[in-house]
C-alpha positions in Angstrom: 10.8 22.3 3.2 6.8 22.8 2.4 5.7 24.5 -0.8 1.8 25.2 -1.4 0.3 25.9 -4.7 -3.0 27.2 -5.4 -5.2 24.6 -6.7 -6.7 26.3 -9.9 -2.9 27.1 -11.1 -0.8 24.2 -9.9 -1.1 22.5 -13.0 -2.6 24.3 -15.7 -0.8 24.0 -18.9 0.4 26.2 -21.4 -1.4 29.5 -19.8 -0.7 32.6 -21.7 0.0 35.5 -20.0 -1.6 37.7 -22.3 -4.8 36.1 -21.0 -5.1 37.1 -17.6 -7.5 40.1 -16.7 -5.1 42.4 -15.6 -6.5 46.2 -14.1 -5.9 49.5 -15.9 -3.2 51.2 -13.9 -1.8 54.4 -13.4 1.5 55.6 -14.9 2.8 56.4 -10.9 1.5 53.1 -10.9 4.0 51.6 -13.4 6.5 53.9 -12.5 6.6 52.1 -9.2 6.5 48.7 -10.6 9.4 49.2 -13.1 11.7 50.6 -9.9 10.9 47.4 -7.9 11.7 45.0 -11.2 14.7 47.1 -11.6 15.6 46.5 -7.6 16.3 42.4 -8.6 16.6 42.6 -12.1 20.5 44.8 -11.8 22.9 45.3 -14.3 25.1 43.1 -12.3 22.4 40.4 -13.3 23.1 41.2 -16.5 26.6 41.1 -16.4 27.7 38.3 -13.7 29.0 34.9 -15.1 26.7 32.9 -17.0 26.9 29.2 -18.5 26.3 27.8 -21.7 23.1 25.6 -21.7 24.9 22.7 -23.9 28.2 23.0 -22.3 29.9 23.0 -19.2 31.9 26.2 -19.8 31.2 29.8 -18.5 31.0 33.3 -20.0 31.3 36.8 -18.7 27.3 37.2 -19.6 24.5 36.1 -20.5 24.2 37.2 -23.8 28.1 36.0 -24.4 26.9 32.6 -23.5 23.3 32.9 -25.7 25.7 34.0 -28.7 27.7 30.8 -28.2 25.0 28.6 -27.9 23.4 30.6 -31.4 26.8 30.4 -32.6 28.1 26.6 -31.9 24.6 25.0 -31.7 22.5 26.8 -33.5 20.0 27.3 -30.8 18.4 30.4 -29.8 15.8 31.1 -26.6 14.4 33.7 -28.5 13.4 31.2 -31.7 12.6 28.3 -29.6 10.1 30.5 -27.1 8.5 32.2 -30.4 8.4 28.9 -32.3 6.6 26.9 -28.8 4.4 30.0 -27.6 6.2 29.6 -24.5 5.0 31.6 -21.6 7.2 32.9 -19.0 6.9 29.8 -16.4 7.3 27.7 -19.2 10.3 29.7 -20.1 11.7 29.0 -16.7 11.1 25.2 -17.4 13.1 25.1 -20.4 15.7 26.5 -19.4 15.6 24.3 -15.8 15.2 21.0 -18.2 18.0 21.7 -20.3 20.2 22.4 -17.1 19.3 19.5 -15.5 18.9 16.6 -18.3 21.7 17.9 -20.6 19.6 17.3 -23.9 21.1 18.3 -27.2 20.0 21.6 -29.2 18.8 19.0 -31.7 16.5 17.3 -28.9 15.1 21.0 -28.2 14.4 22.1 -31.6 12.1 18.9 -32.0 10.2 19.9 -29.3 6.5 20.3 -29.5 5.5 22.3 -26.4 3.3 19.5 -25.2 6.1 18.0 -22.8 5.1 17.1 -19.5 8.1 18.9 -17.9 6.6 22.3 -19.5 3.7 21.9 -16.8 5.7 20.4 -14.3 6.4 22.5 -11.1 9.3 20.4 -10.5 11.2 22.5 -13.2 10.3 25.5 -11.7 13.0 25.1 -9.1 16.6 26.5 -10.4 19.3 24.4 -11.2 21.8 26.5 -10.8 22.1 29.5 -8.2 21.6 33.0 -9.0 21.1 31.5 -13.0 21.2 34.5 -15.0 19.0 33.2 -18.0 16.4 33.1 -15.1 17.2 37.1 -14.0 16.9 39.0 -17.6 13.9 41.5 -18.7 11.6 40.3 -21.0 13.1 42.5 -23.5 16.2 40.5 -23.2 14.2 37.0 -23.9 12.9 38.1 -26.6 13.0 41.6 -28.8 9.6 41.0 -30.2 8.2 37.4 -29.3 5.0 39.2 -27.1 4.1 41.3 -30.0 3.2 38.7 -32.8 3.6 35.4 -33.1 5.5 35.5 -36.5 8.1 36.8 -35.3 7.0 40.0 -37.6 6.5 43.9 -36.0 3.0 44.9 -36.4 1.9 47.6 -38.8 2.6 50.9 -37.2 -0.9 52.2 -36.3 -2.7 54.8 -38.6 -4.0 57.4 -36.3 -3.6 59.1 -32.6 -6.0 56.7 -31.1 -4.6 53.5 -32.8 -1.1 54.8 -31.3 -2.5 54.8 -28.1 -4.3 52.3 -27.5 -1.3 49.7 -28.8 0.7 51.7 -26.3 -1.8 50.9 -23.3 -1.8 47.2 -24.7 2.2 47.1 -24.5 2.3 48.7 -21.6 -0.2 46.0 -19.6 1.6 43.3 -21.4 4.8 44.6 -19.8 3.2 45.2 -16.3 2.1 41.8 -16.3 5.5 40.0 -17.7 7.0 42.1 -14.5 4.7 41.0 -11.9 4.8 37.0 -13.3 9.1 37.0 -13.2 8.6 39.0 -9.9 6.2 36.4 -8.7 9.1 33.4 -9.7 11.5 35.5 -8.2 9.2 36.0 -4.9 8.7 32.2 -5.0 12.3 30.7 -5.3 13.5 33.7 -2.8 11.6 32.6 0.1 11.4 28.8 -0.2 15.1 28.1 -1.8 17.7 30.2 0.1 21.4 29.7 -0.7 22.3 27.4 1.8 19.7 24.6 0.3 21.6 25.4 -2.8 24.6 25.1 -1.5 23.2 21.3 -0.2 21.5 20.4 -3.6 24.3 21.9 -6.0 27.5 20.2 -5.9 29.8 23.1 -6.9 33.5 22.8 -7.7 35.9 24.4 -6.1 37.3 27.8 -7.0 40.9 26.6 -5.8 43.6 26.5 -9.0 44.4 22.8 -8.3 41.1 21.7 -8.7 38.0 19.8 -7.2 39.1 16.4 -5.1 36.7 13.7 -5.9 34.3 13.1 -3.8 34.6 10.2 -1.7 30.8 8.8 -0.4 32.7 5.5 0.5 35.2 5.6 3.2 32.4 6.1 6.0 30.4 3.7 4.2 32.6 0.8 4.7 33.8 2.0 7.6 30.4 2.0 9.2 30.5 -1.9 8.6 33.8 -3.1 10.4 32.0 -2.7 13.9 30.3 -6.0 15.7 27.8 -3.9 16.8 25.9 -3.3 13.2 26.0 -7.5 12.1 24.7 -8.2 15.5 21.5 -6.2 14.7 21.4 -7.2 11.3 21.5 -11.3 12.3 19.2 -11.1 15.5 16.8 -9.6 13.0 14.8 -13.4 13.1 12.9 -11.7 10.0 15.4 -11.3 7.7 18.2 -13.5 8.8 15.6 -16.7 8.9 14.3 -15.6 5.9 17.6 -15.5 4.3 17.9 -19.3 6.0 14.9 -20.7 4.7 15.2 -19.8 1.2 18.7 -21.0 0.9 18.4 -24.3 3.5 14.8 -25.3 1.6 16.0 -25.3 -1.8 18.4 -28.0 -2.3 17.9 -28.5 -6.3 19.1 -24.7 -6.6 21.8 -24.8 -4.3 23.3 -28.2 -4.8 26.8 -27.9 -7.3 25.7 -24.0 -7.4 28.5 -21.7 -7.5 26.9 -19.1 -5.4 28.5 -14.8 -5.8 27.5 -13.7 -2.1 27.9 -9.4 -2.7 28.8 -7.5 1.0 28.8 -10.4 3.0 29.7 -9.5 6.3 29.9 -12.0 9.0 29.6 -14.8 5.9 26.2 -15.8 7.7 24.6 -16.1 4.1 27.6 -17.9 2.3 27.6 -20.2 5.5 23.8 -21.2 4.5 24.7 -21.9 0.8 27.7 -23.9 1.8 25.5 -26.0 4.3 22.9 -26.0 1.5 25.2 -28.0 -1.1 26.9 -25.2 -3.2 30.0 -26.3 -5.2 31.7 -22.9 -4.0 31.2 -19.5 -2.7 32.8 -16.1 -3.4 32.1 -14.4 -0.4 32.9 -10.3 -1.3 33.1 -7.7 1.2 35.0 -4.3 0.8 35.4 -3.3 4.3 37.5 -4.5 6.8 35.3 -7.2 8.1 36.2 -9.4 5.4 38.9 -10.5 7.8 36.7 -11.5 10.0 34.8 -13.3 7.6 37.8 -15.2 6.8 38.7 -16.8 9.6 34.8 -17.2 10.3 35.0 -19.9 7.4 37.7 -21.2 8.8 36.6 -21.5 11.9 33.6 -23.3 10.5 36.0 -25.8 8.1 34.2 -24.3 5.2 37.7 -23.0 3.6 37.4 -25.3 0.8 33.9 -24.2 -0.1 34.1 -20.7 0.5 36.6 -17.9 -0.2 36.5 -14.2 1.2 37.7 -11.7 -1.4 38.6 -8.2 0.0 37.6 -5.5 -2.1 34.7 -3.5 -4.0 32.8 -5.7 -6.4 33.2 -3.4 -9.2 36.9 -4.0 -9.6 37.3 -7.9 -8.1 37.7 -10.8 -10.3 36.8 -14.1 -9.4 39.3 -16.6 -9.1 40.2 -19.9 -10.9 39.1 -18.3 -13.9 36.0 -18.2 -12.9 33.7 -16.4 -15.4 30.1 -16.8 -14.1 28.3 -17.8 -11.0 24.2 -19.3 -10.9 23.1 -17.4 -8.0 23.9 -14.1 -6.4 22.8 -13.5 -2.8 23.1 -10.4 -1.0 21.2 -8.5 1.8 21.8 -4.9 0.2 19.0 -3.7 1.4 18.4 0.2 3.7 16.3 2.6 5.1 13.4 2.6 2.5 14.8 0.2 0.4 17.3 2.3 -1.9 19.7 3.9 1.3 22.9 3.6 1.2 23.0 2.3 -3.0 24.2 -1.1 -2.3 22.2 -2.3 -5.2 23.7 -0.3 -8.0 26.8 -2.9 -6.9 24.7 -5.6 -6.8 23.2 -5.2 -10.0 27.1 -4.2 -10.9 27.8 -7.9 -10.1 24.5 -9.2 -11.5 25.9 -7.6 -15.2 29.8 -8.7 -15.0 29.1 -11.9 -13.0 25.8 -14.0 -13.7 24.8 -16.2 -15.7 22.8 -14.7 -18.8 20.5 -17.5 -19.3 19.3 -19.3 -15.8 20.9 -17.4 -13.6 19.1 -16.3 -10.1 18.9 -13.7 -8.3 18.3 -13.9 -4.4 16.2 -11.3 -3.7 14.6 -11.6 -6.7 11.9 -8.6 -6.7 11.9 -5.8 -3.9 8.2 -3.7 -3.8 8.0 -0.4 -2.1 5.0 0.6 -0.3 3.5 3.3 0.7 0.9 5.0 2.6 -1.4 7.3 5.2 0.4 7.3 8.9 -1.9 8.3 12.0 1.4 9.2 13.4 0.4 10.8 16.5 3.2 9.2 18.8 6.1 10.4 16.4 4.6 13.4 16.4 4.6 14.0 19.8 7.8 12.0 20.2 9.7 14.0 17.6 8.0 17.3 18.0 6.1 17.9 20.6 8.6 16.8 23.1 11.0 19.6 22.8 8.0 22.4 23.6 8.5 21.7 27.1 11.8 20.3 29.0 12.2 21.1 32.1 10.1 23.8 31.9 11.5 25.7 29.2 10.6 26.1 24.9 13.2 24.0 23.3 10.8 24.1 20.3 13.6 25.3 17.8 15.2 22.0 18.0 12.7 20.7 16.2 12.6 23.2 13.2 14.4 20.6 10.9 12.2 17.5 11.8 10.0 18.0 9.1 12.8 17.9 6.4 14.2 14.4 7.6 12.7 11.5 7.0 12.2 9.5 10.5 13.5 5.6 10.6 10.8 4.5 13.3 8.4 1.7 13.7 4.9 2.3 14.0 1.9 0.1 14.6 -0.3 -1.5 12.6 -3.2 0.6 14.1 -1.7 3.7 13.1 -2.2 3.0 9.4 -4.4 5.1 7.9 -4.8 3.3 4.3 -4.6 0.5 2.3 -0.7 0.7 1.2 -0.1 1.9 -2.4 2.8 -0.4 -4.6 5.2 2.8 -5.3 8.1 0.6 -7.5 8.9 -3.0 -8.1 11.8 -3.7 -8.6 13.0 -6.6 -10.7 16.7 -7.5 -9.8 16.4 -9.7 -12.9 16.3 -6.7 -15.3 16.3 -2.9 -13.4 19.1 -1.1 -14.2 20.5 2.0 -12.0 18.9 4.6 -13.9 15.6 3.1 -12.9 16.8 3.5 -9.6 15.9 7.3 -9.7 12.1 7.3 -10.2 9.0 9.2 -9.8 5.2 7.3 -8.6 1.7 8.5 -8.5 0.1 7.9 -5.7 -3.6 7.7 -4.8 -4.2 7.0 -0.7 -7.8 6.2 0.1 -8.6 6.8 3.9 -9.7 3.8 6.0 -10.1 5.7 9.1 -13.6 4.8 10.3 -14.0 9.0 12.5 -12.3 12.2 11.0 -8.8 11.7 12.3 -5.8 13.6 11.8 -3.2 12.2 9.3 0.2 13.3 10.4 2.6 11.1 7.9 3.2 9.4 5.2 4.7 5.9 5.5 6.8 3.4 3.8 8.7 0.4 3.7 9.4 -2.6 1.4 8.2 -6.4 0.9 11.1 -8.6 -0.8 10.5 -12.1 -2.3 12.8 -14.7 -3.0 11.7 -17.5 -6.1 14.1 -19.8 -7.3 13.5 -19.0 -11.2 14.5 -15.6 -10.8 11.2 -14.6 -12.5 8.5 -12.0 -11.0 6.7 -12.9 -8.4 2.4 -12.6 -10.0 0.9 -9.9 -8.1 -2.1 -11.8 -6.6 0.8 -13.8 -4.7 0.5 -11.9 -0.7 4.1 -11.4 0.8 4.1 -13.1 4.0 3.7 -10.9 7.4 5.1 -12.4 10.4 3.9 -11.9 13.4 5.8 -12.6 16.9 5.9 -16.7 18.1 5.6 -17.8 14.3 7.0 -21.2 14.5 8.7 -20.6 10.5 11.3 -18.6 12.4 12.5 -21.7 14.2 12.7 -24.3 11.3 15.6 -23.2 10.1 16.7 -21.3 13.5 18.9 -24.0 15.5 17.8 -22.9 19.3 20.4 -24.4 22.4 22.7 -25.7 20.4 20.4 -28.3 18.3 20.4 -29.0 14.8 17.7 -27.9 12.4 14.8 -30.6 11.5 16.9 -32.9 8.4 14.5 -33.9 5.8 15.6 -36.5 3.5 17.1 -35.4 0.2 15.3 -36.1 -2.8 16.0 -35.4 -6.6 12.9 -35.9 -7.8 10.8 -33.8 -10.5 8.3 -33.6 -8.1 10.3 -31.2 -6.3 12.1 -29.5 -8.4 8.3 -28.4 -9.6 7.7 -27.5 -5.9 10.7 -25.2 -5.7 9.8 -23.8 -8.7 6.6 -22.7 -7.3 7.7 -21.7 -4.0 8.0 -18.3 -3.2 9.8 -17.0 0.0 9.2 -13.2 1.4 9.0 -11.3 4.2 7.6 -7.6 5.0 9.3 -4.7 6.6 5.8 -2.9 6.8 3.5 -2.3 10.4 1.9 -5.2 10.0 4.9 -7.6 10.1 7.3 -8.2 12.9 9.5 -5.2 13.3 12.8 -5.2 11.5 16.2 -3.7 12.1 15.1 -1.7 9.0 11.6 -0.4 10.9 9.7 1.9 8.8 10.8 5.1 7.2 7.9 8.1 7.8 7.5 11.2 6.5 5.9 14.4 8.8 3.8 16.4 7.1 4.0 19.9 8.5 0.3 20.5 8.2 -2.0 17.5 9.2 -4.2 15.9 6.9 -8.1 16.1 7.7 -9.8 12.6 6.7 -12.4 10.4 7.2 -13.3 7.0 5.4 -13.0 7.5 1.8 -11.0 11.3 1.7 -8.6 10.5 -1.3 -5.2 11.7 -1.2 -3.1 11.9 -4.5 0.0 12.9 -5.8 3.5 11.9 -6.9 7.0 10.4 -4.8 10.1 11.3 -6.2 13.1 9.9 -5.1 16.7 10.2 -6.9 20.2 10.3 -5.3 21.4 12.5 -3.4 24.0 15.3 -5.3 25.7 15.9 -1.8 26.4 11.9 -1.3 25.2 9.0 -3.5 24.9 7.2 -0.8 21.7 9.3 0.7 18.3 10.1 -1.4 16.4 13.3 -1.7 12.7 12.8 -1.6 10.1 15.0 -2.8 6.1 14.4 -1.9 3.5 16.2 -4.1 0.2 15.5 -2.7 -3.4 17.6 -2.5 -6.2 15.9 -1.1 -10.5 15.2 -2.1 -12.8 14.4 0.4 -13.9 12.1 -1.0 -15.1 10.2 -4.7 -18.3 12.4 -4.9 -16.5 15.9 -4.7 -14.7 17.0 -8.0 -12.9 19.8 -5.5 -9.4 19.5 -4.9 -7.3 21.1 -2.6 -4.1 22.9 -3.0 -0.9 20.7 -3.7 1.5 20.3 -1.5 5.2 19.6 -1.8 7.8 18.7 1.2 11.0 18.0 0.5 13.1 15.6 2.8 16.8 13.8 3.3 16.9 9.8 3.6 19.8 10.0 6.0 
């Protein structure tokens, strides 16, 4: 889904209406305006079910559920619009916060009008259906609120002319209050039809026994009992060795550890800690391949050091009265970092599980990129493909491209920009709220001709220290490239061992681990990954040359359909370069991590 915005209006703040120039019309004129707002402004509007804004409970109207909220909370529209000098949009953003963020009346009323969110287009966009708080006149708003701002009627004029000429004002103030909710209406109509709503809201169910809970899990774990799926994940050299070296290289941190390894699979990562000294291992995997994982440690006469538990992390406890582990290790890691929310379990874990002072995590800090994409070849791979097969116009196929984002790999020639940090995530102290965020963005074009950006790319870097503590931003995650000879130290090849060095205890090393940092990129630069690069069409290319700016802001959240999935929105309007002051309209798409 695309949405332009003009660039003087995108994000002017706190515009009154009564401002705008508005033409003298005729009263055929009005006549014709008031049938057309009458035509989607119906008494069944006024009538049809409406919610309260601080409960979850429904009323036969509108005004039935504006009297409970005056009633209960003490909270009126009216008094709160009068009191802010709301105008209509931010009207519509009120009422859109409230739906969505479930403040108190109290956290309304000490409101100042200054909010971001009142300027924010994000809010413009409906949170429920059909809302009728959205649909009513003006009148029903507010009796009186675009006649004074004291709430008070003014003096009734003295004389014919005064009469008239406060009529004409009224009457231009009405004509223009019609055309702005007609404008919204115009707006959410075309670009948010009930289908996307029916995606976006998840509505209960009408039936008298109730909604069934929503299960986002079965296929989830499902997904992971196959061989198929941990035969890509450990022939990726990057990760997997990756994974090795940090664990096999560390001796001080793993020796006597007892090590919480969170979805392990195969047990390829518990294997490494065993083999790197750990006292034991809780190896915790919820699908069915924990079975396999089993009699994988057995196999491997590890079943003194290592024991499988079957079962979600959330609701295992560890035995032997175990209480807290020193390290946690998992690869939880999808398609642009956050698919599939296997961290909010890991950082589950990380609260019920590890130790509060000295405990490490491994990852420790996860940084999502982001950047300009030539994207030419997924362009014409994606798109352009389906215009012609076999000689006919399959073209329709490829209507929802530009709504999903592509898991693809590109090269490193087809970036387009030096890549922007989006988040950085700490596993030492992000939570799961913070796993729902929104970034600024500013792209500067490296693109030495005028060239046609197609996409917007990212992917993620991940580092590994053995404090647990952030990794200092001058430190460079390391990009490998194919034949590195780091992906066979700790990668036995035809059945030999990997290089022994001799153990030492020393506080000479313990200083060296301390200081060592391990990563590895996912981004077009590195060696590709089984997790590629997740792009983002753009339906309209981006003209630039070397030094056109792009800015703008990446929200990303869960997805209301399935937690497991993330909606994406990409805000973005473009400079050409650090001399011009002009900006071009903003853009937004909208697009499924899937």
């Amino acid at each position: 889904m695309t949405i332009r915005f003009a660039a003087a209006t995108i994000h002017t703040t706190g515009e009154d209406v009564d401002d705008r120039s508005v033409s003298s019309q005729t009263d055929s004129d009005y006549a014709e305006e008031d049938n057309n707002f009458e035509d989607w402004v119906s008494d069944q509007a006024q009538n049809q079910s409406c919610r309260s804004l601080f409960e979850d409970k429904a009323f036969p109207s509108a005004a039935a559920a504006r009297a409970h909220d005056k009633d209960v909370h003490n909270f009126e529209l009216r008094t709160i619009s009068a009191k802010l000098e709301l105008d209509l949009h931010q009207r519509i953003r009120l009422i859109n916060f409230i739906r969505k963020h479930a403040p108190t009346s109290e956290d309304i009323g000490n409101l100042t009008g200054a909010e971001t969110f009142f300027s924010s287009d994000e809010y413009l966009i409906p949170q429920i259906e059909d809302d009728p708080l959205l649909q009513l006149e003006m009148d029903d708003w507010s009796d009186d609120e675009d006649l004074s701002s004291t709430n008070q009627r003014p003096t009734p004029p003295a004389d014919l002319p005064s009469a008239l000429r406060q009529i004409q004002l009224l009457e231009r103030k009405l004509a223009q209050a019609h055309r702005d909710m007609a404008e919204y209406r115009s707006l959410v109509g075309q670009q948010f039809d009930a289908g996307r709503f029916a995606e976006i809201i998840n509505e209960p169910s009408s039936s008298s026994a109730g909604p069934s809970p929503r299960d986002d899990d079965t296929h989830y774990f499902s997904s992971y009992c196959e061989n198929d799926i941990h035969a890509v994940m450990i022939q990726d050299k990057v990760r997997t060795s990756t994974y090795a070296s940090f664990i096999l290289t560390n001796p001080i941190l793993f020796r006597d550890a007892v090590v919480l390894d969170v979805g392990c699979g195969t047990g390829i990562l518990s294997l490494f800690a065993a083999k790197s000294g750990a006292k034991h291992v809780y190896a915790v995997d919820a699908s069915d391949i924990a079975e396999k994982a089993e009699q994988i440690v057995k196999e491997n006469g590890l079943e003194n050091v290592i024991t499988v538990i079957r079962g979600k992390v959330e609701e295992i406890s560890l035995p032997d009265d175990v209480e807290h582990v020193d390290i946690i290790i998992s690869e939880w890691m999808g398609y642009a970092l956050l698919y599939e929310s296997m961290l909010d379990s890991v950082l589950q874990a990380r609260d019920r599980f590890l130790k509060p002072e000295r405990g490490v995590m491994a990852p420790s800090q996860c940084r999502i990129m982001f950047g300009l994409c030539e994207g030419s070849e997924i362009l014409k791979e994606r798109v352009g493909f389906w215009s012609d097969v076999y000689g006919f116009d399959l073209s329709i196929m490829a209507n929802n491209v530009y709504e999903e984002a592509i898991v693809d790999v590109v090269g490193p020639e087809s970036m387009a920009s030096e890549p922007y940090l989006l988040k950085d995530l700490h596993l030492k102290d992000v939570t799961s709220r913070q796993l729902d965020f929104t970034s600024q963005f500013t792209l500067v074009s490296t693109t030495p001709k005028r060239t046609k950006i197609h996409a917007f790319v990212l992917y993620f870097d991940t580092f590994f220290t053995t404090t647990g503590e952030p990794v200092p931003p001058e430190v460079p995650v390391k990009v490998t490239k194919e034949g590195d000879v780091t992906l066979a130290e700790v990668w036995p090849v035809g059945g030999k061992a990997p290089p022994q060095r001799r153990a030492s205890t020393g506080p000479g090393l313990k200083q060296k681990e301390d200081k060592r940092v391990t990563s590895f990129s996912t981004g077009p630069c590195s060696q590709p990954t089984h997790w590629k690069q997740t792009i983002f069409l753009l339906r309209d290319p981006i003209h630039a040359e070397d030094g056109t700016i792009v800015t703008g802001s990446f929200y990303c959240k869960k997805s209301a359909t399935n937690s497991r999935e993330l909606d994406v929105e990409i805000h973005y309007s473009v400079r050409q370069n650090a001399e011009t002051t002009a900006v071009g309209e903003t853009v937004v798409q909208i697009y499924k991590v899937r």
